[in-house]
C-alpha positions as CSV (number, residue, x, y, z in Angstrom):
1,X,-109.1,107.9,185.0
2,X,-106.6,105.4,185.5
3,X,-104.0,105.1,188.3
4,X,-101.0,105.7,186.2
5,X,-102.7,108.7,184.5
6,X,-103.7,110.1,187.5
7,X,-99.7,109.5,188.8
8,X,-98.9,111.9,185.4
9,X,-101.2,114.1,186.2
10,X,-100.0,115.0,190.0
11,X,-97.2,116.4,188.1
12,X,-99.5,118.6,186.0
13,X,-99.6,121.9,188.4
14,X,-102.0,120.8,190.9
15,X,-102.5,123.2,192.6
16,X,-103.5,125.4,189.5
17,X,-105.7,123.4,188.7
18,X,-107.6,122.8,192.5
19,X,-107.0,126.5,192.7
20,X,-109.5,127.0,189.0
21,X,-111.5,124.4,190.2
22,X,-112.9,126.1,193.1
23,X,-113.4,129.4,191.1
24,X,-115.7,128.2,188.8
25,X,-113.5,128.5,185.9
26,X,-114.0,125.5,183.5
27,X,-110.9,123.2,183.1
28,X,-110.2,120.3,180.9
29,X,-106.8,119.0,180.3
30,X,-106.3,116.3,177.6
31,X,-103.4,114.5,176.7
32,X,-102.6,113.2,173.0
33,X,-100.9,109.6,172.9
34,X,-99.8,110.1,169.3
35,X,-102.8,107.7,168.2
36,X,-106.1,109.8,170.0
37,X,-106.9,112.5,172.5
38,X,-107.5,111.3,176.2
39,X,-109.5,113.2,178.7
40,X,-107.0,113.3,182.2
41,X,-108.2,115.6,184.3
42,X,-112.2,117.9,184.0
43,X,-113.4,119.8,187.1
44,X,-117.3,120.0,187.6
45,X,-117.7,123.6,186.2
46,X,-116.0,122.0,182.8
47,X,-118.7,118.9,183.7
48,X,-121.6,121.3,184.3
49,X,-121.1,123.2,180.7
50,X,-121.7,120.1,178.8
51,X,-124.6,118.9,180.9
52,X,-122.9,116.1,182.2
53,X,-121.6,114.8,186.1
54,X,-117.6,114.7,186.4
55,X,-118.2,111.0,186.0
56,X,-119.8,111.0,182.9
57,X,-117.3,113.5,181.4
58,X,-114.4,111.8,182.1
59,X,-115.7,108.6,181.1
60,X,-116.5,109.6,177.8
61,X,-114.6,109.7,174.7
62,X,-113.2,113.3,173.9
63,X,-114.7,113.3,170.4
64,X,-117.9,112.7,171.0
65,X,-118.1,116.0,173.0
66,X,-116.9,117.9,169.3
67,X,-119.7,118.7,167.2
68,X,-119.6,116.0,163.9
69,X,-118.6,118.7,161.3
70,X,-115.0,119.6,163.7
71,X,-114.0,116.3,164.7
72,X,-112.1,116.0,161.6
73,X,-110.8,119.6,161.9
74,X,-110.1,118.5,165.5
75,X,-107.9,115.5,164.4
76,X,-106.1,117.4,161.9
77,X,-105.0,120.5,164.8
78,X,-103.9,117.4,166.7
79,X,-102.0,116.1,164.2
80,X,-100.6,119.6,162.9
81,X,-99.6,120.1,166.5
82,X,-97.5,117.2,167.4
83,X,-95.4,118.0,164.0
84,X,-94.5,121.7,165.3
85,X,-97.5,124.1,163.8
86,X,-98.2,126.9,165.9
87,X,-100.5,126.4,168.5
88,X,-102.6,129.8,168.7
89,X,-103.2,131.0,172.6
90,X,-107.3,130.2,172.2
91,X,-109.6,128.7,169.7
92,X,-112.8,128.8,169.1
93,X,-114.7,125.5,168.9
94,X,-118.5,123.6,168.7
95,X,-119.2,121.4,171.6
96,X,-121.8,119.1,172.1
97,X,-124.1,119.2,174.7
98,X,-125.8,116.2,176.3
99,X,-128.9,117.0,175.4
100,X,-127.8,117.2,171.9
101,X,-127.6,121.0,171.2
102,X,-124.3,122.8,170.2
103,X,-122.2,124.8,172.3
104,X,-120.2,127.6,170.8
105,X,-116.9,128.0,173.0
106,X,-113.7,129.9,173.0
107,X,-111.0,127.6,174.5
108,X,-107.5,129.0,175.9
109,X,-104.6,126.3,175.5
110,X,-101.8,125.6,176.7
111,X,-99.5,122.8,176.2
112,X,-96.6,120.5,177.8
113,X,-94.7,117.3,177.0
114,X,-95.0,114.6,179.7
115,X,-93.9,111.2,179.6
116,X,-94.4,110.8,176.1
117,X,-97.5,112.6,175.8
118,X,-98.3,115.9,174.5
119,X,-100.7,117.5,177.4
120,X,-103.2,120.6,176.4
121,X,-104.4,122.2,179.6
122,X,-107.9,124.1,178.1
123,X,-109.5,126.6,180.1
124,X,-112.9,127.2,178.1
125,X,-115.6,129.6,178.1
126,X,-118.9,129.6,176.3
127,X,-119.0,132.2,173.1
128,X,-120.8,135.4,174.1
129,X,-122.1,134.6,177.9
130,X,-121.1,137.4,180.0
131,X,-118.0,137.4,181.6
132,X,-116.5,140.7,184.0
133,X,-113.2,140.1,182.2
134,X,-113.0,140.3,178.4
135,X,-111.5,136.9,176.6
136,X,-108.1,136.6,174.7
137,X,-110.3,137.0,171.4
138,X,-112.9,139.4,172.3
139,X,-110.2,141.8,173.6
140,X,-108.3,141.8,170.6
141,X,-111.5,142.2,168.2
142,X,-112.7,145.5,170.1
143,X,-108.5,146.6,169.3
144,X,-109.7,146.3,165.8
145,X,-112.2,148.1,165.9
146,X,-110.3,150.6,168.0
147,X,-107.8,151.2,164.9
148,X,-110.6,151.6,162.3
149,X,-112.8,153.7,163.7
150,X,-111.1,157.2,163.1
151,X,-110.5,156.0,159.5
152,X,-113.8,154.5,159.3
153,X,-115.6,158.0,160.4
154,X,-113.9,159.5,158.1
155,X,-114.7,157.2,155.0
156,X,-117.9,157.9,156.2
157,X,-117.7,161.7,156.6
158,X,-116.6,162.8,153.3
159,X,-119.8,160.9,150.9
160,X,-121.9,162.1,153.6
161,X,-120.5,165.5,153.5
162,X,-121.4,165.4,149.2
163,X,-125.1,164.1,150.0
164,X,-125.6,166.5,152.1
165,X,-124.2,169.6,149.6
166,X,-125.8,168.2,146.5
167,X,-129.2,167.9,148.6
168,X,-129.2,171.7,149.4
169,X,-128.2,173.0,145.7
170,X,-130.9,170.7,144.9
171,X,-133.2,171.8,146.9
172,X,-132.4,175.7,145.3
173,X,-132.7,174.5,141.8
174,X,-135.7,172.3,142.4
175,X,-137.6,175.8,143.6
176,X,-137.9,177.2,140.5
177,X,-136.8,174.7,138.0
178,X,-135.9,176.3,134.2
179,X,-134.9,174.2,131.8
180,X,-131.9,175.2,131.4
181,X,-131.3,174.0,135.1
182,X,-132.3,171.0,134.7
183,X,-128.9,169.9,133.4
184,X,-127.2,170.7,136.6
185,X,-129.9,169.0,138.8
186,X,-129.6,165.6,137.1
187,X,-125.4,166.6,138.2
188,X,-126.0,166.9,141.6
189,X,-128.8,163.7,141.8
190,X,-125.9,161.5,140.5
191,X,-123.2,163.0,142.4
192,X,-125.8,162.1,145.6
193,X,-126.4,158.4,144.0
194,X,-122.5,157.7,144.3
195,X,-122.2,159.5,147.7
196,X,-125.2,156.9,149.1
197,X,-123.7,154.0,147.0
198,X,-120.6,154.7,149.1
199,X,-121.4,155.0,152.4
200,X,-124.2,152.0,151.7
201,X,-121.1,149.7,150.8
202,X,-118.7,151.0,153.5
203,X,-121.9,150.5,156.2
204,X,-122.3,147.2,154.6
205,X,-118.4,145.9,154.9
206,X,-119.0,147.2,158.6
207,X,-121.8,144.7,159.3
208,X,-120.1,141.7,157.9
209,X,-116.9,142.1,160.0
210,X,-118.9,142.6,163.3
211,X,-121.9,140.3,162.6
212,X,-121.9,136.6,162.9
213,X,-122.8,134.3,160.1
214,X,-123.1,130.9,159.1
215,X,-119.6,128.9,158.5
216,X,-120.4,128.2,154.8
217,X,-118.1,128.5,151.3
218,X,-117.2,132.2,150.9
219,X,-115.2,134.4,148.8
220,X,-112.0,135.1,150.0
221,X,-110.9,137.1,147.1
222,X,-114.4,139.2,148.1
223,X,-113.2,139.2,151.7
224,X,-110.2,140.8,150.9
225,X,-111.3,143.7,149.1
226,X,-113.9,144.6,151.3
227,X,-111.0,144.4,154.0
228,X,-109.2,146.8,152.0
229,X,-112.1,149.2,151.4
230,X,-112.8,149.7,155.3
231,X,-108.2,150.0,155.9
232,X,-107.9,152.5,153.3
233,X,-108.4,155.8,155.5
234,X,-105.8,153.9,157.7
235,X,-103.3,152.1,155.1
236,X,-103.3,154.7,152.4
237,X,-102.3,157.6,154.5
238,X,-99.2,155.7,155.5
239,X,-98.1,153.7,152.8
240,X,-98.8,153.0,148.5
241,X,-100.9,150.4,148.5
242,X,-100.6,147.8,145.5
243,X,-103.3,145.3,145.0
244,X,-102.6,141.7,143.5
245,X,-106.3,139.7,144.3
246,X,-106.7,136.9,141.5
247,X,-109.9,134.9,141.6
248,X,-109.7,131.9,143.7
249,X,-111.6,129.1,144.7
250,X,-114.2,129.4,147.5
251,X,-113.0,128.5,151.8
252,X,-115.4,127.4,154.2
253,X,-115.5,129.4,156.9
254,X,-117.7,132.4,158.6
255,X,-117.3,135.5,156.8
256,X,-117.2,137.8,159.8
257,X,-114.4,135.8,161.5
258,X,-112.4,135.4,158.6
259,X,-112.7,139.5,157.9
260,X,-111.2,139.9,161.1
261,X,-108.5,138.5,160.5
262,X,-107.4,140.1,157.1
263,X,-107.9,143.2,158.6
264,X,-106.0,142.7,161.5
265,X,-103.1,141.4,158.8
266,X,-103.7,144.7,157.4
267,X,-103.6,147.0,160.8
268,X,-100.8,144.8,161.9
269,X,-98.6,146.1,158.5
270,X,-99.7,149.5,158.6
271,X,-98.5,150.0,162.3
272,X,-94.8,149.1,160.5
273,X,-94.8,152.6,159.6
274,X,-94.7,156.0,161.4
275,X,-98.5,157.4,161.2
276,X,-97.3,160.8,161.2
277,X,-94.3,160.4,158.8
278,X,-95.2,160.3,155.1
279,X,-93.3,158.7,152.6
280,X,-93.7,157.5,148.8
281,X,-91.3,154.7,149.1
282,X,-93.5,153.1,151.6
283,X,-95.5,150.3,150.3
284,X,-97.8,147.7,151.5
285,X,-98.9,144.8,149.1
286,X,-101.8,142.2,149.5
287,X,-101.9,139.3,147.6
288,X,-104.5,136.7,147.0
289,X,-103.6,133.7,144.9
290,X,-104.3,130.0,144.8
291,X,-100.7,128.2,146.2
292,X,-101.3,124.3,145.8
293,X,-104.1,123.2,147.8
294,X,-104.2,126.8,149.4
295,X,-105.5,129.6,149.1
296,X,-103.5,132.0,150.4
297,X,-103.9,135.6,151.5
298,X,-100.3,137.8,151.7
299,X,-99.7,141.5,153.1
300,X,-96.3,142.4,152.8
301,X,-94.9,145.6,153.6
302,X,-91.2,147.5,153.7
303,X,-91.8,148.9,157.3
304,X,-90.0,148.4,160.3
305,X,-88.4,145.9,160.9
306,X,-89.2,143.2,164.1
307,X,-86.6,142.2,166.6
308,X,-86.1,137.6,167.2
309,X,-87.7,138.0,170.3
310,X,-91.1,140.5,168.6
311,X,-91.2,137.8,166.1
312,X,-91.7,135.2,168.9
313,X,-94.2,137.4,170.4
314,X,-95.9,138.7,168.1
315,X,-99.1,136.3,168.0
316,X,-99.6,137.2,171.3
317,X,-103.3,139.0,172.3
318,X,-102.7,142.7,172.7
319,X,-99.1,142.3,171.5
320,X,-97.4,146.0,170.7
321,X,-94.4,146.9,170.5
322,X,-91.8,150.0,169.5
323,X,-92.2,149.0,166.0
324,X,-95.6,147.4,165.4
325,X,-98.8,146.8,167.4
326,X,-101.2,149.5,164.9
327,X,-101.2,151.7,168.2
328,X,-103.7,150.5,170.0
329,X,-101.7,147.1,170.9
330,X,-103.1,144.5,167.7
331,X,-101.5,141.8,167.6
332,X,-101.9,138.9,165.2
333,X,-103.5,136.6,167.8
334,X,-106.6,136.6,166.1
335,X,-105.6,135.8,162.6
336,X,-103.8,132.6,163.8
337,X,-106.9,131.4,166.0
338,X,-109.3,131.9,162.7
339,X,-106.8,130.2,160.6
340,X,-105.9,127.5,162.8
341,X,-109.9,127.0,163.3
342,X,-110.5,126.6,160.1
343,X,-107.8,124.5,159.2
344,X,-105.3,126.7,158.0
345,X,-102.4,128.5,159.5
346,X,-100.8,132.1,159.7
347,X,-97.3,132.9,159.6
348,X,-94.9,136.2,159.9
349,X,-91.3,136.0,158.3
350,X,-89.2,139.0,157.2
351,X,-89.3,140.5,153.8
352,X,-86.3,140.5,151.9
353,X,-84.8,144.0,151.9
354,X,-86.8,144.6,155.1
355,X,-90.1,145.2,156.6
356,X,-92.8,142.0,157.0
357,X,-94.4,139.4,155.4
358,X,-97.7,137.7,156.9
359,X,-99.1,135.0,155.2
360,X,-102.6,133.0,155.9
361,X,-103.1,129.9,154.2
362,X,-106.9,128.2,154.5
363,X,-108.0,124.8,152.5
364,X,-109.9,125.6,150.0
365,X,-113.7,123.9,150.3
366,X,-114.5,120.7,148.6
367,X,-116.1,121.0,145.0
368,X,-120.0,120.3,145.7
């Protein structure tokens, strides 16, 4: 580093940063001249991640430690950034190694304006190594599945609970089996069909929201409904839920991740409404529709409505809050950092009339 950025960075919280350098946590802090990023300041555990000496890491170009299929993705964030989009509080990102192989990392940001430079302090992690101490992301993914899992038993329970009948009047019939019975055992073999079809597709939704995939093109219109299908013992006990999913071109992104999100859209409307107060003017609507370049996914509701400084907050991880927060304190935290990931953005405004509005937009992926 040079003198004079070492001079800006003495007035970077110094003693921060000695103080994470000594406890192993890995540090990087970048600063963005308007033209490119520009590594100021790595500590060795930072260093030691990549494979590299503090030496080598600071002398090297900051994009050349992205994989080749982000930099681009990187440069846009950057850009995105400087002209006001909201920065989420971590990201999750592929770094290169030096021996070539890709690192899959979660990065926490922050960010500063100094001397004419736009500074992101990153303290970063690698995806999945063990840590004592849950990340931002990881946290609010286990609140998920916190929220579903009551409804998601239940979904479960009630196809089960058919298999289970139709198997033991089967079982009577099939004993001594007249003709005339036969009728009635074909009944019950197709009621048990639809009952496994059932829990086979709500199982199946289940494993693509908690397992990771490949980043490839994907349905988002599919994505939504499967969303939908593992919310509704949550959703439609608490409000009419209206539909509006038009076919759309393809997003590249990982399934799982992008699940996640949705749903957490979904919980995070839901929670606008008291759990043990029905009514039939509440109403939730999700939307999926092609807007320009976008395609965007909507879910609006007529719920409670958020104070200026809940708004403000409300992308915060484990965010909850008198009005909102699906009970178990989801916030949208992780919807932004998908979105933002992959390009896109996520956004909350106030409905007209009252109630909330949250909006994801993603780029739609290139015709092949």
């Amino acid at each position: 580093m040079t003198t004079e950025q070492d001079h800006d960075l003495s007035g970077l919280l110094p003693a921060l940063l000695e103080a994470l350098g000594t406890s192993g946590t890995a540090v990087i802090v970048i600063a963005d001249n308007g033209n490119q990023l520009v590594r100021w300041y790595a500590n060795a555990p930072a260093a030691a991640i990549l494979g590299y000496t503090l030496d080598e890491l600071l002398a090297l170009d900051v994009m050349l430690t992205i994989v080749p299929e982000q930099r681009q993705l990187v440069d846009q964030l950057r850009t995105g950034f400087r002209a006001g989009q909201a920065m989420p509080p971590a990201i999750e990102l592929g770094l290169l190694h030096k021996d070539g192989t890709q690192l899959p990392v979660e990065a926490a940001l922050g960010t500063i304006e100094l001397d004419g430079f736009r500074v992101y302090a990153t303290v970063i992690r690698i995806a999945g190594a063990y840590q004592q101490q849950l990340s931002l992301l990881e946290g609010d993914r286990i609140g998920l599945v916190g929220a579903l899992a009551a409804g998601f038993a239940h979904e479960i329970n009630n196809p089960l609970t058919s298999v289970l009948l139709n198997l033991r009047s089967l079982k009577k019939q099939l004993a001594a089996m007249p003709e005339a019975s036969q009728g009635q055992a074909l009944r019950c073999l197709e009621d048990i069909t639809l009952g496994a079809e059932r829990i086979a597709g709500n199982v199946r939704a289940l494993q693509t929201l908690a397992t990771r995939s490949a980043t490839q093109p994907v349905d988002l219109a599919a994505i939504v409904s499967s969303a939908l299908r593992l919310a509704a013992p949550t959703l439609e006990p608490r409000a009419q839920v209206t539909r509006q999913i038009a076919a759309v071109r393809l997003v590249t992104g990982e399934e799982s991740r992008i699940g996640q999100a949705v749903l957490a859209m979904m919980l995070f409307s839901s929670s606008g409404f008291d759990a043990d107060v029905a009514s039939t003017s509440n109403r939730i609507t999700v939307t999926v529709e092609e807007r320009a370049d976008d395609i965007v996914v909507e879910v609006s509701d007529n719920g409670h409505d958020l104070t200026p400084d809940e708004v403000r907050r409300v992308f915060d991880p484990f965010f909850r809050s008198s009005a909102r927060g699906a009970g178990v304190g989801v916030g949208l935290g992780v919807a932004r950092s998908v979105a933002t990931t992959l390009g896109g953005e996520v956004t909350l405004a106030a409905r007209p009339g009252g109630g909330a509005v949250i909006t994801m937009r993603l780029p739609a992926a290139p015709p092949t």
